[in-house]
N, C-alpha and C positions, 0 to 999 in steps of 0.2 A: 602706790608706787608705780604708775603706769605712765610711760613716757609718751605720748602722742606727737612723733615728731613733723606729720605735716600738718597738725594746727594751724603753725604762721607758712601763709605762702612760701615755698623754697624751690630751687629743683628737684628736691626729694618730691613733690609730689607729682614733678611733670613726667619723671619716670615712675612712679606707681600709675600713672592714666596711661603709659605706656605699657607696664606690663596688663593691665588691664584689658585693653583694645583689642578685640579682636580681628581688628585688619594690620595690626605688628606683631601679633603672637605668634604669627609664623616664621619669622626670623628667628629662632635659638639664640643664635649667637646674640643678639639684641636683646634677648629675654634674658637670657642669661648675666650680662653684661649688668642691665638693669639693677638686677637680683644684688650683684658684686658692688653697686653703688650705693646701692642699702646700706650695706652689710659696715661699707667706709662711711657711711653718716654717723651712721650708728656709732662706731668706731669710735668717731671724732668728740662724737658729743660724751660718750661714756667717759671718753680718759678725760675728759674737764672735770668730775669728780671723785677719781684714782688719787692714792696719795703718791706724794712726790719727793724727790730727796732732791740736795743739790750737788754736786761735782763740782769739781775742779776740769776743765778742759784747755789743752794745749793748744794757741790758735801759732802759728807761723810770726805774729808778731808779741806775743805775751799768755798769759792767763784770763781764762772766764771763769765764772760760775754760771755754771749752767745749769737750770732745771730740767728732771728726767723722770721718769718715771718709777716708783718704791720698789715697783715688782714686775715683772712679767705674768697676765693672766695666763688662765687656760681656755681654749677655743676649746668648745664640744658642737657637734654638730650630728645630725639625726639624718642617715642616707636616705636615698641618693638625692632626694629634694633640696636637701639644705648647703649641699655643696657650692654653690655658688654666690651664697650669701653666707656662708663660712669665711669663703676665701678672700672677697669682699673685705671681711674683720679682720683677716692675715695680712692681708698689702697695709694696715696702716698697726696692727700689733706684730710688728713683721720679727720680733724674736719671741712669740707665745708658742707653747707647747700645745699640742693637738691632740685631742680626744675624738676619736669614730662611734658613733653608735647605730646599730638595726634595730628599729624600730617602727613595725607597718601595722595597717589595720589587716587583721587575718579575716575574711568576709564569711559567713554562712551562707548558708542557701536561702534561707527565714529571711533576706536581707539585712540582718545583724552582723556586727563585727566586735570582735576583740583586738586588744593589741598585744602584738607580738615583740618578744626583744631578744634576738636571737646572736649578737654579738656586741662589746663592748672592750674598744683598746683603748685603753689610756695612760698618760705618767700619773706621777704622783699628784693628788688632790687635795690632802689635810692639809689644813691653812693655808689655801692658795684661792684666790681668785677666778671664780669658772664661772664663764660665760657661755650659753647654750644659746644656739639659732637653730632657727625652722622657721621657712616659708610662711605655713599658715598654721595660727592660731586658731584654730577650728574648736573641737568638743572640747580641747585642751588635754585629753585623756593619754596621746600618746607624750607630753612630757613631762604629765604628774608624775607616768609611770616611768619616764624614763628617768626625773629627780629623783624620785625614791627609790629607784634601780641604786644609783648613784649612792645618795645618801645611807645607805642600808651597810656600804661599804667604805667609804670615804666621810669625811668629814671638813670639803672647805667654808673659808671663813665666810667668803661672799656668794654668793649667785645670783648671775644676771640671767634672763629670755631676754631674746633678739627675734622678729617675727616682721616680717611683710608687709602682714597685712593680718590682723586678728578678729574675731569675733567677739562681741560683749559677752556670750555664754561661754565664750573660751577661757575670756577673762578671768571670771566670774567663780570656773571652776577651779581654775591654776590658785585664785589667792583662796577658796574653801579646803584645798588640799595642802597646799603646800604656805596658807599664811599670807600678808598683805605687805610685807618684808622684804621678798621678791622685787626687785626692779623689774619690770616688762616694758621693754623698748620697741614701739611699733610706730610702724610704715604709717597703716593708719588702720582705723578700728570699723568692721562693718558690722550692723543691725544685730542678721539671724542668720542663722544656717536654714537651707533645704530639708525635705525628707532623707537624704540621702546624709544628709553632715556634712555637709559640702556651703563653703561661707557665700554670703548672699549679698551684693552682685560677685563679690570673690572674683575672682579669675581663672576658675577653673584648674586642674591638678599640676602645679607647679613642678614637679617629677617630669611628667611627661612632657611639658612645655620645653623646657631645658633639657630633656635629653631624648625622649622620641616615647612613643606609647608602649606598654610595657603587657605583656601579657596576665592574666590574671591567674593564681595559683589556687 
């Protein structure tokens, strides 16, 4: 179930070689920006297989039937990285209900990390439609944990990943945890990760791209 959406040449990929580049990644506002175009690809190609009801709609000169959409999803989105490619999802699910989640690598000193989930607001979930974003697709560890956060409590019918740009190990690990059921909709898919878990060419810490370098805790 993995959607590879720059496969066929599109603009989606002329803005992933942007967010990429290191002589544009320092514009924010462009990375950002980037990020938000995504996020409407994404968008657009997903509700092509949402289900659909029809209406009745009042035009100034008579009656239409008009197709619409069965349900309004839910946006979840993993701070402060995925904000942008959250929001991206909202301008074109522009009546979906929003879910926040904290969830970061907590780092050792061994150079090992855990993941951490230290807050989660959200509506109602059981039988509804939840769509999760996040930049990168990396070890995949922080949104098994953040699914099974989720699911531990909630029970919706569908769940979509929304990602950037992912790793094959990231893949790899999201359908061993979580199942092959999962739709994962990405930017596009790189090789390996680094020593570090950081995706390889990647583009480096999406957080910090978009909103400035953050101190380490």
């Amino acid at each position: 179930m993995v959607h590879h959406l720059s496969e066929k040449h599109s603009l989606l990929s002329n803005w992933i070689a942007e967010l990429r580049d290191v002589s544009i990644q320092g514009d924010r506002m462009r990375f950002r920006r980037n990020l938000e175009r995504i996020g409407e690809v994404a968008a657009y190609e997903m509700s092509k297989l949402m289900p659909t009801k029809t209406i009745q709609t009042t035009t100034p000169l008579g009656i239409h039937s008009s197709k619409v959409l069965a349900e309004q999803p839910v946006l979840a989105t993993i701070l402060r990285a995925g904000l942008p490619l959250h929001q991206g999802m909202l301008n074109y699910f522009d009546k979906a209900d929003n879910a926040f989640i904290s969830a970061y690598r907590k780092h050792h000193d061994n150079g090992s990390f855990e993941i951490s989930i230290e807050y989660f607001s959200c509506p109602e979930l059981n039988n509804r439609i939840l769509i999760v974003s996040d930049p990168m697709l990396a070890t995949g560890a922080s949104l098994v944990q953040t699914i099974q956060a989720i699911t531990q409590k909630h029970q919706p019918k569908e769940i979509h990943i929304v990602v950037a740009i992912a790793s094959k190990k990231g893949i790899e690990t999201v359908e061993a945890a979580l199942g092959k059921n999962i739709p994962i909709w990405c930017g596009d898919i790189d090789d390996t990760l680094n020593d570090k878990s950081y995706i390889l060419p990647g583009l480096g810490d999406a957080g910090d791209l978009a909103y400035g370098t953050k101190i380490q805790n």
